[in-house]
Backbone as JSON, one array per atom type, in Angstrom:
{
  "sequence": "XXXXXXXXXXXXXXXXXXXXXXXXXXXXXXXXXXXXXXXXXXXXXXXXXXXXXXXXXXXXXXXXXXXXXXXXXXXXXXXXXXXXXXXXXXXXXXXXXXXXXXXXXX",
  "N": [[10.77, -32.3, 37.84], [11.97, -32.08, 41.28], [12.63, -34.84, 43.99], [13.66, -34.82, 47.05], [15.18, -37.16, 49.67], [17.04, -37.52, 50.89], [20.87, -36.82, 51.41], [21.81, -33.82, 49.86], [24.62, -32.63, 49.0], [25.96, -30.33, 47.4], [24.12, -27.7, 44.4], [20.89, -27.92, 44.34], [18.77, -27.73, 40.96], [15.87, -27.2, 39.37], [13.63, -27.34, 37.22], [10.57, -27.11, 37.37], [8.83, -28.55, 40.19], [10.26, -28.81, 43.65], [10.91, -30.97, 46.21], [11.16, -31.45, 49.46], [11.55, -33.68, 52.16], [11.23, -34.45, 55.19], [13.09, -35.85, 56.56], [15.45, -34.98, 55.1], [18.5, -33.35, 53.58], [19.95, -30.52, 52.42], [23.34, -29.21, 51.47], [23.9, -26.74, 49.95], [22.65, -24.23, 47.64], [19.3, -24.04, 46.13], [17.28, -23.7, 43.52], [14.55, -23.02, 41.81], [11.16, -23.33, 39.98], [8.49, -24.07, 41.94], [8.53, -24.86, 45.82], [8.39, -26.84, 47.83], [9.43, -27.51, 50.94], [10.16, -29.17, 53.87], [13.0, -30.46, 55.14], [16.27, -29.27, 55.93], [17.59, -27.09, 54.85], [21.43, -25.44, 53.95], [22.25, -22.86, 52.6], [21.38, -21.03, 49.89], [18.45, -19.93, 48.24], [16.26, -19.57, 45.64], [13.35, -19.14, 44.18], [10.69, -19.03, 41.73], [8.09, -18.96, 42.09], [6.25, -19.83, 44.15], [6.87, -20.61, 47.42], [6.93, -22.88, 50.27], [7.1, -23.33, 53.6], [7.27, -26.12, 55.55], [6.59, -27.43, 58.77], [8.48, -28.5, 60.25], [10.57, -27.73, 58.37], [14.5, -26.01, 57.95], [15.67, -23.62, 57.41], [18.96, -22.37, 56.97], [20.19, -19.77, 55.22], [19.32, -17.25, 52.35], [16.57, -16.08, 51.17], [15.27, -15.75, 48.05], [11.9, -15.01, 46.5], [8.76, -15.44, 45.03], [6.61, -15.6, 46.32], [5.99, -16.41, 49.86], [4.64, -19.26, 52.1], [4.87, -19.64, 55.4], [4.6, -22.25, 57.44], [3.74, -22.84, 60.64], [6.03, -23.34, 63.3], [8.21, -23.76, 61.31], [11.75, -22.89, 60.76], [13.76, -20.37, 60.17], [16.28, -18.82, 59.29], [18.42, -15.9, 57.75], [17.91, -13.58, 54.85], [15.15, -12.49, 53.03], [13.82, -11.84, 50.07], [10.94, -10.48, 48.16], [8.53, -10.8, 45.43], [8.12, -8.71, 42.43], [11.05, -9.07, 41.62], [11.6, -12.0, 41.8], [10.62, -12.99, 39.66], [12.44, -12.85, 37.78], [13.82, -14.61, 37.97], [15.94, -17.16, 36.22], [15.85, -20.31, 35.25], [18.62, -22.14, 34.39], [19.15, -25.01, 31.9], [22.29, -27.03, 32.23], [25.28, -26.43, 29.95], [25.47, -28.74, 27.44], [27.89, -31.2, 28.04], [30.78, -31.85, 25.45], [33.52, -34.3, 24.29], [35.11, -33.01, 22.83], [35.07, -30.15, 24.56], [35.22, -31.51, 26.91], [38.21, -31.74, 26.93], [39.62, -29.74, 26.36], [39.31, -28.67, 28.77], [40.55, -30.06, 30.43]],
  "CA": [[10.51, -32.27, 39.27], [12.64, -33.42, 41.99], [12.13, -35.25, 45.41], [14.98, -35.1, 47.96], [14.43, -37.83, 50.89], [18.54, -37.84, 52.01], [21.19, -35.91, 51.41], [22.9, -33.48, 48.96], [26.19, -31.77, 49.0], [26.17, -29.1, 45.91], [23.28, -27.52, 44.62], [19.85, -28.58, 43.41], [17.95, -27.18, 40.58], [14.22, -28.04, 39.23], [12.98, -26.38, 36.21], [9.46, -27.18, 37.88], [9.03, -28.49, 41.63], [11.18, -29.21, 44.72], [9.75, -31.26, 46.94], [12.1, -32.16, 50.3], [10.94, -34.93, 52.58], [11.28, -33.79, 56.97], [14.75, -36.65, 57.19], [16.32, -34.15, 53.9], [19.48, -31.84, 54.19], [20.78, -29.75, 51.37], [24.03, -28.37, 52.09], [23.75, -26.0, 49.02], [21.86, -23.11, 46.92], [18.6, -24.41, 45.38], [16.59, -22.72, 42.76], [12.51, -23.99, 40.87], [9.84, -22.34, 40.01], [7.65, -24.03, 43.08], [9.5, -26.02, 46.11], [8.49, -27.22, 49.57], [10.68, -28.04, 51.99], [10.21, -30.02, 55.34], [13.84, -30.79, 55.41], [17.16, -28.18, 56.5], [18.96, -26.42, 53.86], [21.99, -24.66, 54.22], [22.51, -22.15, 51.56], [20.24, -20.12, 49.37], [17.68, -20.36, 47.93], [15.9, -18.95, 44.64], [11.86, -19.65, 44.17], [10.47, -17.64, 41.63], [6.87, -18.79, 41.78], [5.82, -20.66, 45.35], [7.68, -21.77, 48.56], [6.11, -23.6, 51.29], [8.44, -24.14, 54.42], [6.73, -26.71, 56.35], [7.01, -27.07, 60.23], [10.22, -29.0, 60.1], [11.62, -27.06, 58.09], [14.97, -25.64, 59.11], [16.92, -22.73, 56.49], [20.16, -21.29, 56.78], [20.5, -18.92, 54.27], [18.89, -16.05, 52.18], [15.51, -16.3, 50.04], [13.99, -14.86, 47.49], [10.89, -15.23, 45.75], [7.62, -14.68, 44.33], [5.26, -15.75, 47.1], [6.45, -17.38, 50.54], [4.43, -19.04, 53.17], [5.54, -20.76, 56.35], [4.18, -22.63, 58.27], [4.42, -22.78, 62.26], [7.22, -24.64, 63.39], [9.33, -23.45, 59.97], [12.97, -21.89, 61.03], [14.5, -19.01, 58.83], [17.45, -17.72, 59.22], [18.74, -15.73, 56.76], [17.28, -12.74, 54.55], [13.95, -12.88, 52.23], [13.02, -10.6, 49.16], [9.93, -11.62, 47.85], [7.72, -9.6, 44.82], [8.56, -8.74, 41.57], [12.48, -9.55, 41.34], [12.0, -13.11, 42.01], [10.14, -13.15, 38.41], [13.1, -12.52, 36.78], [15.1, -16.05, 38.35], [15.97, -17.88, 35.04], [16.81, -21.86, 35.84], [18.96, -23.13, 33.06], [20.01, -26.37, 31.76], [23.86, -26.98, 32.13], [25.12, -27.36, 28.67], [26.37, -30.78, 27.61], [29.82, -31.62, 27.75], [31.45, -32.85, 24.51], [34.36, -35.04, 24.47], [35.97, -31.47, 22.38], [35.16, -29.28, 25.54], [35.91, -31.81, 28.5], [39.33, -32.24, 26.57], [39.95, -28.46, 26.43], [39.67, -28.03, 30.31], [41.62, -31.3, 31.39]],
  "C": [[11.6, -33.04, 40.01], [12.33, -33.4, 43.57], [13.12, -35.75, 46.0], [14.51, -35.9, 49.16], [15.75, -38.44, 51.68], [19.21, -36.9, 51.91], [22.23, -35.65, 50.28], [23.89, -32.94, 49.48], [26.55, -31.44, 47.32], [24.73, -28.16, 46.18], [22.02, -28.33, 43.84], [18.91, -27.58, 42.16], [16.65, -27.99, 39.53], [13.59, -26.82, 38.4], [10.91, -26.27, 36.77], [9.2, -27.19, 39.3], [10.3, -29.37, 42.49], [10.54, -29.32, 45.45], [11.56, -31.74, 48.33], [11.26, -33.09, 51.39], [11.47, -34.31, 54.44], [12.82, -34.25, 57.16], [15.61, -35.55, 56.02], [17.63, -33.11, 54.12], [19.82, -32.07, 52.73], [22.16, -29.03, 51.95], [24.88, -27.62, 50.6], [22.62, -24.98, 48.27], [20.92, -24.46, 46.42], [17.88, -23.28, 44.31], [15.52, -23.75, 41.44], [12.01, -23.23, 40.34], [8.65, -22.79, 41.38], [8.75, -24.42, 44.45], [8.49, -25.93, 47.48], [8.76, -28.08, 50.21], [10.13, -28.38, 53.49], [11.55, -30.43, 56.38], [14.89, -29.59, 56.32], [17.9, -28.33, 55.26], [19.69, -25.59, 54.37], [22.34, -24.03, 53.33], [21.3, -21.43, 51.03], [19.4, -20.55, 48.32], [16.38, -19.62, 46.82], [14.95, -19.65, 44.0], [11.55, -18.52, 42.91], [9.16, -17.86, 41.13], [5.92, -18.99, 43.31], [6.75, -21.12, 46.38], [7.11, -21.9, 49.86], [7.14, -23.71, 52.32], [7.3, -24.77, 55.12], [7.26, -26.84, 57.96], [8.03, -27.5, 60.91], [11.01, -28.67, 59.84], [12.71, -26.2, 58.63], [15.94, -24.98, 57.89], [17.49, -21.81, 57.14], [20.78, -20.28, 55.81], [19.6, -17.78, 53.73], [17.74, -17.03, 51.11], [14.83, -15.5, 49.33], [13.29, -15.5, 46.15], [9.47, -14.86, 45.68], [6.2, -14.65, 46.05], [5.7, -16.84, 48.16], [5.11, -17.76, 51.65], [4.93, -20.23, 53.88], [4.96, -20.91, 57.34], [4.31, -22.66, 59.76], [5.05, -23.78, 62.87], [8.52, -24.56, 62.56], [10.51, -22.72, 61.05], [13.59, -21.34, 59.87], [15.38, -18.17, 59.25], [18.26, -16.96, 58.29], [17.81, -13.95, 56.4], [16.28, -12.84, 53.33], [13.6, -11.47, 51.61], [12.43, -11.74, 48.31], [9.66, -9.89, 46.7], [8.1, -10.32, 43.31], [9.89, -9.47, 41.05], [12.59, -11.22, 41.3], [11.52, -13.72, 40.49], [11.53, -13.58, 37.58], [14.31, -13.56, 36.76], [14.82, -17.1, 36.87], [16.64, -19.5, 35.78], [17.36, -22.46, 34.33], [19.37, -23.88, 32.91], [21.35, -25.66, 31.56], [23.89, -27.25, 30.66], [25.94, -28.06, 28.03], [27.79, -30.18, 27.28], [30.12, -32.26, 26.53], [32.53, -33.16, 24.88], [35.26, -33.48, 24.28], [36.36, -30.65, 23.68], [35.83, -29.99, 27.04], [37.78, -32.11, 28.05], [39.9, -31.05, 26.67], [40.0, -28.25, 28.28], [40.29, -29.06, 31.18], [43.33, -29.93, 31.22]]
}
């Protein structure tokens, strides 16, 4: 799980939930299986079980996922496919760096 309550610059991902806090900015793609947001993301955004925008909330970008609702007050800009397809969002761990591999791409 993770709980944003300042700010990123990249993206975030959460093999479980994403929780953002109303003061929050993302200024990157996220992607969970649940998340709700209070904060302003800019980028996109890939749910593929639950997403909540709360009435603070404030997205710039595209969404898709399994099941959205938003509250009154939420802003959405952007484009939203919801259904089936969002099933099929895999979140995977990065995978580790060895000394071997970070020595190969210096």
């Amino acid at each position: 799980n993770i709980r944003i309550e300042g700010k990123v610059f990249g993206n975030a991902k959460a093999k479980a939930k994403f929780v953002m806090g109303s003061d929050a900015y993302v200024d990157g793609n996220v992607m969970a299986r649940t998340a709700e947001v209070a904060g302003k993301i800019t980028g996109n955004i890939e749910i593929s079980e639950l997403l909540i925008l709360k009435p603070s909330a404030v997205i710039n970008g595209d969404i898709l996922t399994n099941k959205l609702v938003v509250e009154p007050g939420a802003t959405f800009n952007g484009g939203c496919k919801m259904g089936h397809l969002a099933k099929d969002i895999e979140i995977k761990t990065p995978e580790p760096r060895t000394q071997e591999k970070m020595i190969k791409r210096a």
